[in-house]
N, CA, C and O atoms as a GROMACS GRO file, in nm:
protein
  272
    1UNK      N    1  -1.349   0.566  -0.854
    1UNK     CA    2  -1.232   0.549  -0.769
    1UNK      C    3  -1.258   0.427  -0.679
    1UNK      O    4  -1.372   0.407  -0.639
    2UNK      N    5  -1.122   0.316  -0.634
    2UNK     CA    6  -1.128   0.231  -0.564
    2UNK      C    7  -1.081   0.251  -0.442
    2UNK      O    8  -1.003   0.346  -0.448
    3UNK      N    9  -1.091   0.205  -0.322
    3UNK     CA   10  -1.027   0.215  -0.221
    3UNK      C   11  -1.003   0.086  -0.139
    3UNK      O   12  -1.088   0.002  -0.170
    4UNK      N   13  -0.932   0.050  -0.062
    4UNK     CA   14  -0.901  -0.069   0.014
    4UNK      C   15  -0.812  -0.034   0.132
    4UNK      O   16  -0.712   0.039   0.128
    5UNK      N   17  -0.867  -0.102   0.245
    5UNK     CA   18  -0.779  -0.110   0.340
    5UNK      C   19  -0.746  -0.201   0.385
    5UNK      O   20  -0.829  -0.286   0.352
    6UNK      N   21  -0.643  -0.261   0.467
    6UNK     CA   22  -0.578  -0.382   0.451
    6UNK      C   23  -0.461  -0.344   0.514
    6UNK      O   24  -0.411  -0.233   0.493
    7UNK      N   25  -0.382  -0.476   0.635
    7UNK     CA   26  -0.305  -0.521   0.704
    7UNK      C   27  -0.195  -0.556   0.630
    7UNK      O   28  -0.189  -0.629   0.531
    8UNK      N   29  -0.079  -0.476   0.710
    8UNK     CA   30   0.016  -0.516   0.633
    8UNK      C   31   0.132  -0.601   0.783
    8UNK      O   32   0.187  -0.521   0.860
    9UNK      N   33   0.143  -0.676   0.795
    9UNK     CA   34   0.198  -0.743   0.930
    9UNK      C   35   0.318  -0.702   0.909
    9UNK      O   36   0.348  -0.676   1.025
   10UNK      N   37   0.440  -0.669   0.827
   10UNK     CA   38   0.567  -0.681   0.839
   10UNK      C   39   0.607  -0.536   0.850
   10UNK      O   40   0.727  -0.514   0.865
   11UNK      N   41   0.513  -0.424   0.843
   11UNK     CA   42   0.509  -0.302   0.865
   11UNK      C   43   0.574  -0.291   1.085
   11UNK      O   44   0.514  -0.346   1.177
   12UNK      N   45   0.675  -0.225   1.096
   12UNK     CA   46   0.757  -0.160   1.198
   12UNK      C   47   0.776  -0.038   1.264
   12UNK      O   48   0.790  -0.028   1.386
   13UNK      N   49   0.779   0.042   1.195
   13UNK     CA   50   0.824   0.164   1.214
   13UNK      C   51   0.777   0.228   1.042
   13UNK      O   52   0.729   0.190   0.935
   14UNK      N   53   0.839   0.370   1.122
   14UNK     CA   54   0.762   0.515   1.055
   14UNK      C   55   0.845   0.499   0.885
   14UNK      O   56   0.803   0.548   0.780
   15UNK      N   57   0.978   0.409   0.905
   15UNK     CA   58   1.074   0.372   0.784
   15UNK      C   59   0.988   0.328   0.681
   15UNK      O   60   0.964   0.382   0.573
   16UNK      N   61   0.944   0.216   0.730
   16UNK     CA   62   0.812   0.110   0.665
   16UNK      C   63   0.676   0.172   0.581
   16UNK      O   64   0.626   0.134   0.475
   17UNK      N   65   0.643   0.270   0.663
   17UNK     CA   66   0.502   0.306   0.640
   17UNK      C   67   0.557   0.421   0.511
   17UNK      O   68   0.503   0.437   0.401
   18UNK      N   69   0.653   0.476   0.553
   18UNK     CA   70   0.724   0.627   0.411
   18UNK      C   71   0.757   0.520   0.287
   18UNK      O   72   0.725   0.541   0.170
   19UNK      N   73   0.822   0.411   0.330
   19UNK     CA   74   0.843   0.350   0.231
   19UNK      C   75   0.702   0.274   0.108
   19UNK      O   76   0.717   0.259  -0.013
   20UNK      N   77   0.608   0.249   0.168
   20UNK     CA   78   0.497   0.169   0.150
   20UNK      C   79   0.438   0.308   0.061
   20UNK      O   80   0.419   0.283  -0.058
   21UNK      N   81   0.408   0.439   0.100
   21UNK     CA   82   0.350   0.551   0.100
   21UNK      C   83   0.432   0.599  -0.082
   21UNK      O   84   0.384   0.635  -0.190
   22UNK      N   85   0.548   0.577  -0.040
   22UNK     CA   86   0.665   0.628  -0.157
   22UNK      C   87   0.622   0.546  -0.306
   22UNK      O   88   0.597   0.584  -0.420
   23UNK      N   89   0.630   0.418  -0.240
   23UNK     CA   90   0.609   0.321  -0.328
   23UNK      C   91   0.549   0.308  -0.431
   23UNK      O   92   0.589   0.314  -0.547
   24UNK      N   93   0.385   0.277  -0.365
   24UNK     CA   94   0.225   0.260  -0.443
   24UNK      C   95   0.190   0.387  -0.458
   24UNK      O   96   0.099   0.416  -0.535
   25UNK      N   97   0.267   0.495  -0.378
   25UNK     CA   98   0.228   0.578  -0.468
   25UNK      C   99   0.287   0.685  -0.566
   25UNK      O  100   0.264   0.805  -0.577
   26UNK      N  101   0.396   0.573  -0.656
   26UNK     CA  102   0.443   0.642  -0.740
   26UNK      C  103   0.366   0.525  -0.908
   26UNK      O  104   0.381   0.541  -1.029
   27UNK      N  105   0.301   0.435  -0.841
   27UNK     CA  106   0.249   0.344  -0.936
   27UNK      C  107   0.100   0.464  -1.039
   27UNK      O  108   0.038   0.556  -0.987
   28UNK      N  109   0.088   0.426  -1.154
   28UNK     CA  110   0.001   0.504  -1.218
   28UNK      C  111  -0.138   0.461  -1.220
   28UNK      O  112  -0.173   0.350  -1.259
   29UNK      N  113  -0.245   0.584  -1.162
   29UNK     CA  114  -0.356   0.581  -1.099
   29UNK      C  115  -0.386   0.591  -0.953
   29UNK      O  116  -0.496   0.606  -0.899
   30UNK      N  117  -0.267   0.580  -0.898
   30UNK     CA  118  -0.265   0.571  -0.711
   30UNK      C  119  -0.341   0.713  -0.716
   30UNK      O  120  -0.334   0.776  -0.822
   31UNK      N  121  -0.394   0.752  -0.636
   31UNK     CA  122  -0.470   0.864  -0.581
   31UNK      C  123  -0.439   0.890  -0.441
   31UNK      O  124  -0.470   1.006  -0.413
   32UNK      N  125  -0.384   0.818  -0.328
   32UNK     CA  126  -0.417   0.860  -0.206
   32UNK      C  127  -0.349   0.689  -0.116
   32UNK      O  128  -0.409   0.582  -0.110
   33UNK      N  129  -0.223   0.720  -0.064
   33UNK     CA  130  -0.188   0.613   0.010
   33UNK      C  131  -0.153   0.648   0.187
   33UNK      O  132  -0.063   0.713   0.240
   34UNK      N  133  -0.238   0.592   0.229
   34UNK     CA  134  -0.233   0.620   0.354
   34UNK      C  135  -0.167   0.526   0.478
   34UNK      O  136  -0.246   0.434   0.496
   35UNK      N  137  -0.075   0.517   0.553
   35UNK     CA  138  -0.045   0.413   0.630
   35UNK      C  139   0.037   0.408   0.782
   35UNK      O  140   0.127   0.473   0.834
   36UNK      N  141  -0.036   0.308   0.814
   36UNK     CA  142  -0.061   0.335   1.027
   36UNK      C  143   0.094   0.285   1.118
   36UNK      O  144   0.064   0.181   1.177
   37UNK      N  145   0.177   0.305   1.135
   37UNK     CA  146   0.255   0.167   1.204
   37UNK      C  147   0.240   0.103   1.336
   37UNK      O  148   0.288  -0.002   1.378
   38UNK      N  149   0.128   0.230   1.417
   38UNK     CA  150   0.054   0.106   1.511
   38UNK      C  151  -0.012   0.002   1.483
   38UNK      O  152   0.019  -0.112   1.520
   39UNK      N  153  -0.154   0.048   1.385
   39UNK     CA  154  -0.234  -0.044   1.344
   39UNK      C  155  -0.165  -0.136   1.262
   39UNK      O  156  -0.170  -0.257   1.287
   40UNK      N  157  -0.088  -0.081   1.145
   40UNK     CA  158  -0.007  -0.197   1.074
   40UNK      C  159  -0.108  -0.180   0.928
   40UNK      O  160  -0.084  -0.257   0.835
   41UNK      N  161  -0.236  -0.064   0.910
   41UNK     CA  162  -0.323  -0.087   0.855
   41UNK      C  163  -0.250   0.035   0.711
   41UNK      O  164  -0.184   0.139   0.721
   42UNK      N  165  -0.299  -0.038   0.595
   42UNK     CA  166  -0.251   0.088   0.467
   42UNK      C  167  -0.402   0.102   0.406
   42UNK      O  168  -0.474   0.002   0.402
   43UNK      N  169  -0.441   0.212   0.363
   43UNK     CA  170  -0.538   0.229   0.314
   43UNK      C  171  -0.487   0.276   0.148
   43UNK      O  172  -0.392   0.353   0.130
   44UNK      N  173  -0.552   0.228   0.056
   44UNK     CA  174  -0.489   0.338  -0.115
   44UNK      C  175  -0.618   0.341  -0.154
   44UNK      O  176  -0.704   0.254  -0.135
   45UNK      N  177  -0.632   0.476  -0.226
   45UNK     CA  178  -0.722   0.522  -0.337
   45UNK      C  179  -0.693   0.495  -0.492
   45UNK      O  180  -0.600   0.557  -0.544
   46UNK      N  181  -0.746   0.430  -0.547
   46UNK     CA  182  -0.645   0.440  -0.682
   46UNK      C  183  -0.803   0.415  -0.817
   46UNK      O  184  -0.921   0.392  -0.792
   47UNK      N  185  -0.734   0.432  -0.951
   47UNK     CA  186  -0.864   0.432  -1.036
   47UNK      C  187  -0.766   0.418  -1.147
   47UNK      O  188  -0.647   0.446  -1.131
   48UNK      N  189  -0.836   0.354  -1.312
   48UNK     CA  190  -0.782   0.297  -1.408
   48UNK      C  191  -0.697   0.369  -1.456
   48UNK      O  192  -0.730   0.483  -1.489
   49UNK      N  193  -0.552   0.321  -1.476
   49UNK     CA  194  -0.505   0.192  -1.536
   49UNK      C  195  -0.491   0.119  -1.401
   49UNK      O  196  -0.520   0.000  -1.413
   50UNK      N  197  -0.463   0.147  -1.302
   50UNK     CA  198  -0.429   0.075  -1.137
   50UNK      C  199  -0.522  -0.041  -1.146
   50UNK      O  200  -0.637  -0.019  -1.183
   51UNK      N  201  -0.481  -0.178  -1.112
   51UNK     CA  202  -0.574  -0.219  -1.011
   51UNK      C  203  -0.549  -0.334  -0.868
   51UNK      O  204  -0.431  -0.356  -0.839
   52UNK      N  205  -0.584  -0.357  -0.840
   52UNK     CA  206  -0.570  -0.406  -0.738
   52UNK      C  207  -0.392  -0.483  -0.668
   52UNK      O  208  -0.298  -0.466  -0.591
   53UNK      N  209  -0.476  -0.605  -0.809
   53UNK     CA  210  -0.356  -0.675  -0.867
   53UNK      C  211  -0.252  -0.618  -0.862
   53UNK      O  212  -0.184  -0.637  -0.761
   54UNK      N  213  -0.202  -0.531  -0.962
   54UNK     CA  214  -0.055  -0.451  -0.959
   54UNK      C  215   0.004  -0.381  -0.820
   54UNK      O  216   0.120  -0.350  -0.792
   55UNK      N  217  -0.135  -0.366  -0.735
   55UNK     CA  218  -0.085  -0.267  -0.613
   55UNK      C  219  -0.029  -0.367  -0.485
   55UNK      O  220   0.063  -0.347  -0.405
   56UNK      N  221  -0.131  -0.489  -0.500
   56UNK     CA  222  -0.061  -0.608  -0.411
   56UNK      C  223   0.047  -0.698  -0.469
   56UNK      O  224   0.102  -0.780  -0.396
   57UNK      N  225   0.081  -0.686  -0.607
   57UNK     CA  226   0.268  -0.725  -0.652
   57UNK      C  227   0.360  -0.622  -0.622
   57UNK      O  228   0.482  -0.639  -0.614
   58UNK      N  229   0.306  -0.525  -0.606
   58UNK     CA  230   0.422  -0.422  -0.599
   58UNK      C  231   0.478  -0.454  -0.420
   58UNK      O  232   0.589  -0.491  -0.382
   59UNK      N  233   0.342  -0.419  -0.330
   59UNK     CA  234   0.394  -0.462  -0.216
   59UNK      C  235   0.472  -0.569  -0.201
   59UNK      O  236   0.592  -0.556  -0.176
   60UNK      N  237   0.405  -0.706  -0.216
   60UNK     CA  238   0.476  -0.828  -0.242
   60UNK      C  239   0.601  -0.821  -0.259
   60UNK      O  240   0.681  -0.883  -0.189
   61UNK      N  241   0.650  -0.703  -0.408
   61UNK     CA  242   0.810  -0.714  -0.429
   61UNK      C  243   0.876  -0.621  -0.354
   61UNK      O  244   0.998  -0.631  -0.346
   62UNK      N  245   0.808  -0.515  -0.287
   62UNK     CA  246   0.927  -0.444  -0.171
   62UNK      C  247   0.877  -0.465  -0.009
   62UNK      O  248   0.863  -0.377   0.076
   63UNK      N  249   0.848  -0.652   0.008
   63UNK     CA  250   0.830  -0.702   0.100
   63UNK      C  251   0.714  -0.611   0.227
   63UNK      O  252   0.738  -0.581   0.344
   64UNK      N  253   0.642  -0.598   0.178
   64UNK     CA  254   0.560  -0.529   0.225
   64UNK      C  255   0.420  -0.618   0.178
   64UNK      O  256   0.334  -0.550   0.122
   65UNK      N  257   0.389  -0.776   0.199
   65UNK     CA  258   0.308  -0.826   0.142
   65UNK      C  259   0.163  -0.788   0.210
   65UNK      O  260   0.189  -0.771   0.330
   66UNK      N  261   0.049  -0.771   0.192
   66UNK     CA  262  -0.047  -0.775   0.252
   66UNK      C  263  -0.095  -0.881   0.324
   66UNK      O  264  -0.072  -0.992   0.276
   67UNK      N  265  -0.153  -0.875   0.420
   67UNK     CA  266  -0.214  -1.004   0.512
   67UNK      C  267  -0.316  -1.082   0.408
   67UNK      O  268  -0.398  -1.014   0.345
   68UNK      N  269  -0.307  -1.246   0.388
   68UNK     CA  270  -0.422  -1.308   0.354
   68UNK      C  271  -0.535  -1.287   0.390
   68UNK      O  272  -0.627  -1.356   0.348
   0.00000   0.00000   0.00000
């Protein structure tokens, strides 16, 4: 299993974080999506076919990009 945590800046409100949560983790292999809207921080668990790649395009396309 992989895990990553990581800044998401355009994250607002509790809307943002359900949405982010809904999202990656309806992608196949997600295990565990976790996310802050103080910190702004998302944490995911995920393992093969998932990887990284696919989980930071997906954000990317429902504007939810991760911080460089």
């Amino acid at each position: 299993m992989t895990s990553k945590t990581f800044t998401v800046p355009s994250i607002s409100c509790g809307h943002c974080t359900h949405t982010i949560k809904m999202e990656v983790g309806d992608l196949d292999g997600v295990k565990t999506v976790t996310a802050d809207e103080k910190t702004k921080e998302v944490t995911v668990e995920w393992e093969a076919p998932q990887t990284w790649e696919g989980i930071e395009a997906l954000l990317k396309e429902i504007d939810f990009p991760p911080a460089s």
